[in-house]
PDB file of N, CA, C, O and CB in Angstrom:
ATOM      1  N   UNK A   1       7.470  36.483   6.409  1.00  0.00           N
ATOM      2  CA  UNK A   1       7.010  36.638   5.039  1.00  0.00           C
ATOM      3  C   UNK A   1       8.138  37.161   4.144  1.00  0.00           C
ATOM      4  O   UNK A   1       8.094  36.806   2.966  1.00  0.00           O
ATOM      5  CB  UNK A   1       5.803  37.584   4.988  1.00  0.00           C
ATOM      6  N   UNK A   2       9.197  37.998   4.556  1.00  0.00           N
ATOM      7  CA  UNK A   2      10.270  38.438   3.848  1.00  0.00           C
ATOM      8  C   UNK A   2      10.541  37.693   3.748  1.00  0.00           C
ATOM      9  O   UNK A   2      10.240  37.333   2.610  1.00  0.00           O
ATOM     10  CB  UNK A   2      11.066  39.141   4.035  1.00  0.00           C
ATOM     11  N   UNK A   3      11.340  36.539   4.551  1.00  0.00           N
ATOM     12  CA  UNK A   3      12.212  35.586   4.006  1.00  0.00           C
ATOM     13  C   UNK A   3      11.485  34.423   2.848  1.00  0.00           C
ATOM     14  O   UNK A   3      12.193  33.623   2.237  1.00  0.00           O
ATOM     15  CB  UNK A   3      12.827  34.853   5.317  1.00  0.00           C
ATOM     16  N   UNK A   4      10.209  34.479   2.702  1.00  0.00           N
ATOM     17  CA  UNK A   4       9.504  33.376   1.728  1.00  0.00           C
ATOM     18  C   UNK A   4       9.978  34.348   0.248  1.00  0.00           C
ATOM     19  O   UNK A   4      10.521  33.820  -0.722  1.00  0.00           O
ATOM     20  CB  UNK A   4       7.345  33.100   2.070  1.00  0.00           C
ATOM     21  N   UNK A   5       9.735  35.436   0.307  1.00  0.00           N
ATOM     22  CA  UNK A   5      10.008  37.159  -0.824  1.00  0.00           C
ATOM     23  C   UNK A   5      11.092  36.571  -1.197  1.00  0.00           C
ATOM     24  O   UNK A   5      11.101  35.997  -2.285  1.00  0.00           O
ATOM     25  CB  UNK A   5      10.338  39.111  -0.083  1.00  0.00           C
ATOM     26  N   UNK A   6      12.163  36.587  -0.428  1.00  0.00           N
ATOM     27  CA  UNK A   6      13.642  36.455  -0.593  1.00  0.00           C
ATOM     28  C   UNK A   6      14.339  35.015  -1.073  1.00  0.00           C
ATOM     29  O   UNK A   6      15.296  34.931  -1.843  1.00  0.00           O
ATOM     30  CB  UNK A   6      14.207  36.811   0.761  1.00  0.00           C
ATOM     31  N   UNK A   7      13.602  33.842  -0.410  1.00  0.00           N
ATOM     32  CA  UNK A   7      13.462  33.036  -1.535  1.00  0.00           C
ATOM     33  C   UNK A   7      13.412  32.779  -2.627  1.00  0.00           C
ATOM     34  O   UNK A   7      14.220  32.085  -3.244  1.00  0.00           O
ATOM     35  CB  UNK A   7      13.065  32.773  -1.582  1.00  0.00           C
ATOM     36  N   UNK A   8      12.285  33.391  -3.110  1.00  0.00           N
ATOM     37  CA  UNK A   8      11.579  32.842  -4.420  1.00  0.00           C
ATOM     38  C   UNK A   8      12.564  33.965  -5.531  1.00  0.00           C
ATOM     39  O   UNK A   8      12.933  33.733  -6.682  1.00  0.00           O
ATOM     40  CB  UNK A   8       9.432  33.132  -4.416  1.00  0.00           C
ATOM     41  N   UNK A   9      12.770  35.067  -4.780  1.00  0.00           N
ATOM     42  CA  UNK A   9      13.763  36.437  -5.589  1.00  0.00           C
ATOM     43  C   UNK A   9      15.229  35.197  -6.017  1.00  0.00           C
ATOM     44  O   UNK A   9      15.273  34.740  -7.159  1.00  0.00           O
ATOM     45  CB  UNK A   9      14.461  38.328  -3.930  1.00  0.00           C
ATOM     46  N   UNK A  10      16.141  34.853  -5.131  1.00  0.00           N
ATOM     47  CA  UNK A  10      17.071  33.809  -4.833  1.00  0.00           C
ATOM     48  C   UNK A  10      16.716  32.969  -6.194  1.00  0.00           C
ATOM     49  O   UNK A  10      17.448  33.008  -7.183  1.00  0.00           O
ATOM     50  CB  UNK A  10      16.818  32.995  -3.256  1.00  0.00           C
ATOM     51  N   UNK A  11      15.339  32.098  -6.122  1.00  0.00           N
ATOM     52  CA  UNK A  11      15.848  31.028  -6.861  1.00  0.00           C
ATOM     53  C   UNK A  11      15.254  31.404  -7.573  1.00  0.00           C
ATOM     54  O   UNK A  11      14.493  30.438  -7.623  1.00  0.00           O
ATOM     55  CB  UNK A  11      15.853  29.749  -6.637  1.00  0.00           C
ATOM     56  N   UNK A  12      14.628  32.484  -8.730  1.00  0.00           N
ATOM     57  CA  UNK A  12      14.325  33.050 -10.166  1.00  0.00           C
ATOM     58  C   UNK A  12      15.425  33.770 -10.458  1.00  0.00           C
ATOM     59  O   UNK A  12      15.500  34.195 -11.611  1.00  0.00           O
ATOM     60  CB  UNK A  12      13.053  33.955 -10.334  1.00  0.00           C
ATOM     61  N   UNK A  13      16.531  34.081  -9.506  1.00  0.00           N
ATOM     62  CA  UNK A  13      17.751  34.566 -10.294  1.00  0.00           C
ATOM     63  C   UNK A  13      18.631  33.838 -10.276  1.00  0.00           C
ATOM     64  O   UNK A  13      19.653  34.318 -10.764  1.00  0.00           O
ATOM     65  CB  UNK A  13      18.297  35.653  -9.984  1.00  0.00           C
ATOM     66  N   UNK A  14      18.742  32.491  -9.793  1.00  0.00           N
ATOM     67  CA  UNK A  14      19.448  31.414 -10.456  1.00  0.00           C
ATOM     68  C   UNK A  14      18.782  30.283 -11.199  1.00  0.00           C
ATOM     69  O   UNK A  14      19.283  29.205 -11.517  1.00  0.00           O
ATOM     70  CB  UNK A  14      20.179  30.850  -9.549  1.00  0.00           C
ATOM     71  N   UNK A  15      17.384  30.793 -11.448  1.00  0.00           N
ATOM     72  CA  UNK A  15      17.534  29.852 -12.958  1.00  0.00           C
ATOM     73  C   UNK A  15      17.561  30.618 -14.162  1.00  0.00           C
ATOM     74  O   UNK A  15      17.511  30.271 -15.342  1.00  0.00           O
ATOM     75  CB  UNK A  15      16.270  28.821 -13.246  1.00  0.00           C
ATOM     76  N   UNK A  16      17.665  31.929 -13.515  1.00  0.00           N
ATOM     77  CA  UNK A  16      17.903  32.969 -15.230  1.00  0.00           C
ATOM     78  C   UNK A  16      19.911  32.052 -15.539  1.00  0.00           C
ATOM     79  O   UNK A  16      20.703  31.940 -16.474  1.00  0.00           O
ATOM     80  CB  UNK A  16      18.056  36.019 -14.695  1.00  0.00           C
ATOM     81  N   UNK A  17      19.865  31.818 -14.699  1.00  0.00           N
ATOM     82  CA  UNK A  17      21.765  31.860 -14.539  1.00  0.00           C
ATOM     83  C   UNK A  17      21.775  30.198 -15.369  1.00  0.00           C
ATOM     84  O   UNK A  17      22.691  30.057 -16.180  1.00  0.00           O
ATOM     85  CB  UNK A  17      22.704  31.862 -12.160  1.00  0.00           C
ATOM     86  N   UNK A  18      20.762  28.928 -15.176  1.00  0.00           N
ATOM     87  CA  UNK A  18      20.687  28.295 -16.410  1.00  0.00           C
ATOM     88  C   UNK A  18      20.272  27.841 -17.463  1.00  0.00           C
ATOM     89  O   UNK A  18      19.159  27.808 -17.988  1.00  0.00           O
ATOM     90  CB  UNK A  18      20.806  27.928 -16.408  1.00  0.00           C
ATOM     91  N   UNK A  19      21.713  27.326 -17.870  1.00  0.00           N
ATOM     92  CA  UNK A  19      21.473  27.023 -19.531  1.00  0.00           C
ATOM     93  C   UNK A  19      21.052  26.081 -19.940  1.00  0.00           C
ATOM     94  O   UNK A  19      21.707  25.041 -20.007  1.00  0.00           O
ATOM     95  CB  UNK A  19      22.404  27.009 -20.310  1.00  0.00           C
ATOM     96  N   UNK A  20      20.084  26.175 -20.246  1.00  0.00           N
ATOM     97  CA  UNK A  20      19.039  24.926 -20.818  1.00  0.00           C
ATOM     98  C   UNK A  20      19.131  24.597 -21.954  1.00  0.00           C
ATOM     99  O   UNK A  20      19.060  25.346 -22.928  1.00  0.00           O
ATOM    100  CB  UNK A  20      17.678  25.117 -20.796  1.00  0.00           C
ATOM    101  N   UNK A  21      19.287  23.528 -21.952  1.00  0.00           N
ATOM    102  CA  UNK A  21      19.073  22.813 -23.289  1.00  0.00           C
ATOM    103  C   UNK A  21      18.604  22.861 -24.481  1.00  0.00           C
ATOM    104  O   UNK A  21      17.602  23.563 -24.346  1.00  0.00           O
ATOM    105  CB  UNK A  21      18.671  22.163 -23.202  1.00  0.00           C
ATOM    106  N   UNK A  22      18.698  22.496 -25.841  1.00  0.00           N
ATOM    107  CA  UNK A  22      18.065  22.849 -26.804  1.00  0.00           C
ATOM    108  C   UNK A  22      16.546  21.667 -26.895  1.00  0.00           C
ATOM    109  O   UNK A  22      16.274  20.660 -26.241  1.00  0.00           O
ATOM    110  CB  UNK A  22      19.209  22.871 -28.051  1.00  0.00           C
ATOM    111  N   UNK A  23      15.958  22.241 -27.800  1.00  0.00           N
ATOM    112  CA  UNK A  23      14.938  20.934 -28.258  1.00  0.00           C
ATOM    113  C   UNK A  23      15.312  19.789 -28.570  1.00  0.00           C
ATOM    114  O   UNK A  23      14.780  18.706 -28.323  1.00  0.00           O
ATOM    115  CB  UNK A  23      14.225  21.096 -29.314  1.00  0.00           C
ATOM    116  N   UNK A  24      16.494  20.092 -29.273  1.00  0.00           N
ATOM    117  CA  UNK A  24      17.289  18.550 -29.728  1.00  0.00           C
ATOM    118  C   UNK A  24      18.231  17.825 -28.916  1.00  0.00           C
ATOM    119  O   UNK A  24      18.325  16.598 -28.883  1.00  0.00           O
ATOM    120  CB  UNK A  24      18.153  18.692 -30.937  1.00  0.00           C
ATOM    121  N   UNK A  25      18.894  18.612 -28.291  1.00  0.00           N
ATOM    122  CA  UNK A  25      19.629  18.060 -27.033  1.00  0.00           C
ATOM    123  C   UNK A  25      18.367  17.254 -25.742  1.00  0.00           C
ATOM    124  O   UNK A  25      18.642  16.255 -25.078  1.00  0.00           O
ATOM    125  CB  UNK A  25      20.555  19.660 -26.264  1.00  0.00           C
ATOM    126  N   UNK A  26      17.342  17.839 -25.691  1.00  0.00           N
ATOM    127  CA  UNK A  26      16.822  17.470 -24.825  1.00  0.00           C
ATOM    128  C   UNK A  26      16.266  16.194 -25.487  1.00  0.00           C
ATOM    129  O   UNK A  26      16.301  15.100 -24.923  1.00  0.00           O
ATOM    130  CB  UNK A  26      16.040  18.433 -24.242  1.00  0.00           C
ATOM    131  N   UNK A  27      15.816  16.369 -26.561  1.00  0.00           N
ATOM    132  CA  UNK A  27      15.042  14.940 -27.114  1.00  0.00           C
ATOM    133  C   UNK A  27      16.242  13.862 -27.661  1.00  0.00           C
ATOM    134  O   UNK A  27      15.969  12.681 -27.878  1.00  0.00           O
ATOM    135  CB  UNK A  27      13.846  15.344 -28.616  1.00  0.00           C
ATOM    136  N   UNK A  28      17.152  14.237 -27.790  1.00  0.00           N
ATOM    137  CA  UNK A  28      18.138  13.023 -27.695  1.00  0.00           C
ATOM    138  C   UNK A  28      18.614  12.265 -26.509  1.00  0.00           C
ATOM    139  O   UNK A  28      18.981  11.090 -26.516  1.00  0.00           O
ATOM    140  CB  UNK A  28      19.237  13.397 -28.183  1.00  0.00           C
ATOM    141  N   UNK A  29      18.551  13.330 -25.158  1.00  0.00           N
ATOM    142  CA  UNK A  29      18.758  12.926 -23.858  1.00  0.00           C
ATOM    143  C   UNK A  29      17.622  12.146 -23.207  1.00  0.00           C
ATOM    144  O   UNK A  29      17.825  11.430 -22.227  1.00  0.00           O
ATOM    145  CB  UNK A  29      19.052  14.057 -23.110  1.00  0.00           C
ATOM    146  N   UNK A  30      15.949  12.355 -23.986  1.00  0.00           N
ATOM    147  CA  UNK A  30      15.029  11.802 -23.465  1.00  0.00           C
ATOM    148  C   UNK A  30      15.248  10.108 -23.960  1.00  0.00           C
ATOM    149  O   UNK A  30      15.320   9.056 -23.325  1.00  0.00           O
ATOM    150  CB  UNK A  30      13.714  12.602 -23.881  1.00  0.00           C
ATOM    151  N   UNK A  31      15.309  10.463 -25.445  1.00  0.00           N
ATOM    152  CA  UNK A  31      15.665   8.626 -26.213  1.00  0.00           C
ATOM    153  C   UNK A  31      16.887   7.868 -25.220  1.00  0.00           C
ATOM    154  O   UNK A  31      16.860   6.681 -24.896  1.00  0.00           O
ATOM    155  CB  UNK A  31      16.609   8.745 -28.336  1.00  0.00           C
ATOM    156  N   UNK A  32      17.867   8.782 -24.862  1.00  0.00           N
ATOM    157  CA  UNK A  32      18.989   7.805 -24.429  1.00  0.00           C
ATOM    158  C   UNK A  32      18.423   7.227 -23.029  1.00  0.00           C
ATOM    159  O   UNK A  32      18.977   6.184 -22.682  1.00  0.00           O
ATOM    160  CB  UNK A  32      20.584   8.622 -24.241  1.00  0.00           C
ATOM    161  N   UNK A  33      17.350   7.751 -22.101  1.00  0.00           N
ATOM    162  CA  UNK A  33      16.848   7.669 -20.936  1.00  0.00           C
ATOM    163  C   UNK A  33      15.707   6.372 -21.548  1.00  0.00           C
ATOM    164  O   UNK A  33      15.576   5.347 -20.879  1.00  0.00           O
ATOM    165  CB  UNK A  33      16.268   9.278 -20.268  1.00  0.00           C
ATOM    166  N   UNK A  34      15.146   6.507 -22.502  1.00  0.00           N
ATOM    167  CA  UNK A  34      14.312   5.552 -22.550  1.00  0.00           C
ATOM    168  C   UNK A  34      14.474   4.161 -23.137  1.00  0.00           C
ATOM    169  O   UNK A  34      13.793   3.158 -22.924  1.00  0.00           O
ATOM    170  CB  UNK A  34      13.462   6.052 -23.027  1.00  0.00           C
ATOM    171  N   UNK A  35      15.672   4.350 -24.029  1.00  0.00           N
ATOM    172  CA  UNK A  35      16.386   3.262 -24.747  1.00  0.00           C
ATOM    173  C   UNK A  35      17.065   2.583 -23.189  1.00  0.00           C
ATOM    174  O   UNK A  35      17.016   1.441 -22.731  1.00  0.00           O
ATOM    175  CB  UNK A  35      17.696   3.945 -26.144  1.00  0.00           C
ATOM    176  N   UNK A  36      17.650   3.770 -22.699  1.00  0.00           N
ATOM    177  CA  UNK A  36      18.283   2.766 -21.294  1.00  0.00           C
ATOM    178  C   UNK A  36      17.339   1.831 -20.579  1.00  0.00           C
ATOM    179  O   UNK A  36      17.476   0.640 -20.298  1.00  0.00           O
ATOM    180  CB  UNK A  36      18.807   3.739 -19.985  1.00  0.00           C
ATOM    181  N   UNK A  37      16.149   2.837 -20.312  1.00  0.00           N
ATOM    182  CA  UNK A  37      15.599   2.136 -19.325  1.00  0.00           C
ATOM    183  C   UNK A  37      14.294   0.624 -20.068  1.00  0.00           C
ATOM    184  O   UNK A  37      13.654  -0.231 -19.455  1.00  0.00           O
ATOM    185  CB  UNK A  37      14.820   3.544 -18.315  1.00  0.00           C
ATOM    186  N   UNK A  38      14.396   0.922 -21.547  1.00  0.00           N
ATOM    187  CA  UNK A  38      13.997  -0.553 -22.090  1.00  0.00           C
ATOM    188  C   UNK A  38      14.816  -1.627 -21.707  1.00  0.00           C
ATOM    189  O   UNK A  38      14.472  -2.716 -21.248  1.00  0.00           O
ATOM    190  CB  UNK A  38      13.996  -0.641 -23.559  1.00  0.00           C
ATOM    191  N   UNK A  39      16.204  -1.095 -22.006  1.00  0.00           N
ATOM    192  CA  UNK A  39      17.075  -2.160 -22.006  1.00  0.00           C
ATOM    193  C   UNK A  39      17.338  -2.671 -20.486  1.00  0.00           C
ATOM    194  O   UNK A  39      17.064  -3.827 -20.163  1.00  0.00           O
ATOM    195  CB  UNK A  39      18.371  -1.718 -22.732  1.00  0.00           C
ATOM    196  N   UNK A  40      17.776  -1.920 -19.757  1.00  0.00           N
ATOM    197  CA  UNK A  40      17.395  -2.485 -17.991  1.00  0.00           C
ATOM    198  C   UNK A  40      16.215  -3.340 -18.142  1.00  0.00           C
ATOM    199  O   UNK A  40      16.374  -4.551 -17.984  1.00  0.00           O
ATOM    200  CB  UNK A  40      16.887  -1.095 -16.706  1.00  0.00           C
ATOM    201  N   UNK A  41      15.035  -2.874 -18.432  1.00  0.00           N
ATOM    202  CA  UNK A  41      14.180  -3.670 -18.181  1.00  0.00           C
ATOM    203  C   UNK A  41      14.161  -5.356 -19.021  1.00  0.00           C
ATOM    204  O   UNK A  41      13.578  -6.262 -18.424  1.00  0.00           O
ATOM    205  CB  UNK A  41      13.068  -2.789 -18.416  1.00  0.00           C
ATOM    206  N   UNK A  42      14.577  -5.544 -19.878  1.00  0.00           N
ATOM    207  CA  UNK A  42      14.557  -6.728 -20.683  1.00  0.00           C
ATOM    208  C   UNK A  42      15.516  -7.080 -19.953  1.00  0.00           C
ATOM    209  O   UNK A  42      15.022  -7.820 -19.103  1.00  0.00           O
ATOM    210  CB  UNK A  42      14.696  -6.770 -22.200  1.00  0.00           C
ATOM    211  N   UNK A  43      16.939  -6.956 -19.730  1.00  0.00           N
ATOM    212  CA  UNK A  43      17.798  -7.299 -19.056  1.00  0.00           C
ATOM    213  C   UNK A  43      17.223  -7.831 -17.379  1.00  0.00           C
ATOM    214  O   UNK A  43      17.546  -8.960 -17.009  1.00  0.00           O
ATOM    215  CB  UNK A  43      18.722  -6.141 -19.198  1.00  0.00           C
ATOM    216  N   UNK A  44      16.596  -7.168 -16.693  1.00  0.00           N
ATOM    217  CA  UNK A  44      15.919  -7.898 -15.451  1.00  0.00           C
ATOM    218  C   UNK A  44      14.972  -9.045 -15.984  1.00  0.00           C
ATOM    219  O   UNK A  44      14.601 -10.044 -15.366  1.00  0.00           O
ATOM    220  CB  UNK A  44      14.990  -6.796 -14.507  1.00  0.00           C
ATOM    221  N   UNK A  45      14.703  -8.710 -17.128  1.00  0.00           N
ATOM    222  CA  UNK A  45      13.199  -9.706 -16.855  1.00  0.00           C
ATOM    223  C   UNK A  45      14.147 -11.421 -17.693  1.00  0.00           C
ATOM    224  O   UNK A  45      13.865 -12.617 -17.778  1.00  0.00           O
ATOM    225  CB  UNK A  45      11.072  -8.761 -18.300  1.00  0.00           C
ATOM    226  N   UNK A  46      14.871 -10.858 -17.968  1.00  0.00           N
ATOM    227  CA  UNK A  46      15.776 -12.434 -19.004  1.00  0.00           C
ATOM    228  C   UNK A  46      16.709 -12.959 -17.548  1.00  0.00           C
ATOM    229  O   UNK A  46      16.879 -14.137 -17.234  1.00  0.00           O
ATOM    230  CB  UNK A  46      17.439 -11.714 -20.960  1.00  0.00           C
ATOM    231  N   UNK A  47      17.195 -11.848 -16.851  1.00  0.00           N
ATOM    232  CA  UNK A  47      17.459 -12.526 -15.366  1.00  0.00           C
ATOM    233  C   UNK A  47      16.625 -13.382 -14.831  1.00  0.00           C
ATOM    234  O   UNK A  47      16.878 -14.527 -14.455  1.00  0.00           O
ATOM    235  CB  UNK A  47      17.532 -11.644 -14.351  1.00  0.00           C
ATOM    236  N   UNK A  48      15.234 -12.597 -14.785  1.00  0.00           N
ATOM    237  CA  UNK A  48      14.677 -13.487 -13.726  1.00  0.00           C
ATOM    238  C   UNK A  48      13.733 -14.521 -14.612  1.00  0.00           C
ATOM    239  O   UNK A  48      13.630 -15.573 -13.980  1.00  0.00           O
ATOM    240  CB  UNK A  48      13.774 -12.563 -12.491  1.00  0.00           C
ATOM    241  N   UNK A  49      13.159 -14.560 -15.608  1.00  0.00           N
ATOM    242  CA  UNK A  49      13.185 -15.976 -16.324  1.00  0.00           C
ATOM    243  C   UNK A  49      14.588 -16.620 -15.840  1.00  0.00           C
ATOM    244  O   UNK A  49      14.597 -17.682 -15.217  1.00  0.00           O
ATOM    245  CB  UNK A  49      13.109 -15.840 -18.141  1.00  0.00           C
ATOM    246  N   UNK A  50      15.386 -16.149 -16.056  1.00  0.00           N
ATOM    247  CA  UNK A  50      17.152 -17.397 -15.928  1.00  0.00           C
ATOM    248  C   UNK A  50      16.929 -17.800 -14.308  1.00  0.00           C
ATOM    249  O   UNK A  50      17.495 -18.838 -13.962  1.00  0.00           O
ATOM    250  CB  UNK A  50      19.423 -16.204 -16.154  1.00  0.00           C
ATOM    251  N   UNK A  51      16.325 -17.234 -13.504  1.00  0.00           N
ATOM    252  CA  UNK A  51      16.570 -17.476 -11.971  1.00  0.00           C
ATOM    253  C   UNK A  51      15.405 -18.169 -12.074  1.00  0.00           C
ATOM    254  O   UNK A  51      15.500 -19.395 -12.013  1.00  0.00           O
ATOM    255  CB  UNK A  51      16.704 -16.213 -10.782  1.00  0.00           C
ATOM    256  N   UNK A  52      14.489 -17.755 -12.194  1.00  0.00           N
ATOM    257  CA  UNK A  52      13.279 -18.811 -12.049  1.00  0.00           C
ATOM    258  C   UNK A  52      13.409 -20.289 -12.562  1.00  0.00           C
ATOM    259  O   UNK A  52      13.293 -21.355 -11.958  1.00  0.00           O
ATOM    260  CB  UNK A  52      12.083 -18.261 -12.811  1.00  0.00           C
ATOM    261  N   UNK A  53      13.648 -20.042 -13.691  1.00  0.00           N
ATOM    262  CA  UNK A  53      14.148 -21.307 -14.526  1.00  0.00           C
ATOM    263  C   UNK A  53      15.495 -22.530 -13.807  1.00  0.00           C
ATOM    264  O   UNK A  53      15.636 -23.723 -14.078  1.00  0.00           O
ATOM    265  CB  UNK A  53      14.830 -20.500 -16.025  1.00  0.00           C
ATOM    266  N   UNK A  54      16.078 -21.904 -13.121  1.00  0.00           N
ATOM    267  CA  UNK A  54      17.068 -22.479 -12.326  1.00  0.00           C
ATOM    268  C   UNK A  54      16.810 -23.201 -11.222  1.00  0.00           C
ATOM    269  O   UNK A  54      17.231 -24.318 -10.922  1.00  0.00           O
ATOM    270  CB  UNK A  54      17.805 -21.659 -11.968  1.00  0.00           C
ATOM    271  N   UNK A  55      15.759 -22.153 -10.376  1.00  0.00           N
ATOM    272  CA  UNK A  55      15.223 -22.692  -9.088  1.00  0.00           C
ATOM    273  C   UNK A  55      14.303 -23.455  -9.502  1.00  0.00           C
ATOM    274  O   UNK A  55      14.247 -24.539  -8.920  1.00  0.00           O
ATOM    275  CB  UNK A  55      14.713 -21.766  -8.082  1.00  0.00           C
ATOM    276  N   UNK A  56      13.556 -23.271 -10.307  1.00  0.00           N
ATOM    277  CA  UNK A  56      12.422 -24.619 -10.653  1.00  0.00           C
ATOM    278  C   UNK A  56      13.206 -25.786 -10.748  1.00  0.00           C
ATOM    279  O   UNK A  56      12.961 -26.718  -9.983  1.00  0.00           O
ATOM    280  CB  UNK A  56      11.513 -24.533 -12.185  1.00  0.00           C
ATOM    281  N   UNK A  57      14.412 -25.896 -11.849  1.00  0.00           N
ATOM    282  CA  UNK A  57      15.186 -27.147 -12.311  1.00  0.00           C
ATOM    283  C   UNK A  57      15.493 -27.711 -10.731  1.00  0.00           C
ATOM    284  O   UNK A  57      15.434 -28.921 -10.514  1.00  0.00           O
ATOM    285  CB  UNK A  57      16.763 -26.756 -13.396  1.00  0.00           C
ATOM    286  N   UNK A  58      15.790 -26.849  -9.761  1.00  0.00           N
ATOM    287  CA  UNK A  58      16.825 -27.329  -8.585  1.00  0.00           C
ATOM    288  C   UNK A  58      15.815 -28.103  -7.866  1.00  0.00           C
ATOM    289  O   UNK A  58      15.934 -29.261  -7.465  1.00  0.00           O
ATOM    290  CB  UNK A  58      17.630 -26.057  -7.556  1.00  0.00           C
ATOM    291  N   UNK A  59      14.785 -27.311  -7.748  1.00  0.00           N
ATOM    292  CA  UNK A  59      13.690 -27.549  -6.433  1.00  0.00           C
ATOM    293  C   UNK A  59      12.606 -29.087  -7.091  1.00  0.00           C
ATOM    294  O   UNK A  59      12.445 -30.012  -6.295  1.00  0.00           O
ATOM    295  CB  UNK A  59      12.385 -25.603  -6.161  1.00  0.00           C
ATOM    296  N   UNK A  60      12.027 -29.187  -8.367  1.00  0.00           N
ATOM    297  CA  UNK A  60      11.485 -29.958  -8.933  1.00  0.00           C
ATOM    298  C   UNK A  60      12.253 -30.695  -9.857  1.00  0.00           C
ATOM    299  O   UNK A  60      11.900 -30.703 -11.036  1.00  0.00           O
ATOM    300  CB  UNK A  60      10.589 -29.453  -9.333  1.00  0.00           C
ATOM    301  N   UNK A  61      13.384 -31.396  -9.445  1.00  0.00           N
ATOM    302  CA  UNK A  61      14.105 -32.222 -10.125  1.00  0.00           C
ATOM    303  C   UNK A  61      13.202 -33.701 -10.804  1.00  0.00           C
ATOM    304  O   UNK A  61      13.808 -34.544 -11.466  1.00  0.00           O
ATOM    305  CB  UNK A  61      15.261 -32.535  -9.090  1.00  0.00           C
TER     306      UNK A  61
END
């Protein structure tokens, strides 16, 4: 049971130790995460229309 004590002591005095972000830093870091991950996603899906579209042309000539 000490060592669970000694744990939790451990890791509440290293997150006093970080530095967190502001409101605005964080909500600019959230947009850049979500702008990314729109754009991945349109980017896979115009791939695979292009692959589909390819293998159809090949296979049903």
């Amino acid at each position: 049971m000490n060592k669970l004590i000694n744990y939790f002591k451990a890791s509440y005095d290293e997150l006093k130790k970080v530095i967190w972000p502001t409101r605005k830093v964080a909500l600019q870091l959230t947009a850049v995460v979500i702008i990314t991950a729109l754009l991945v996603g349109l980017y896979l899906t115009i791939l695979g229309y292009g692959f589909q579209s390819a293998l159809e042309k090949l296979l049903f000539k």
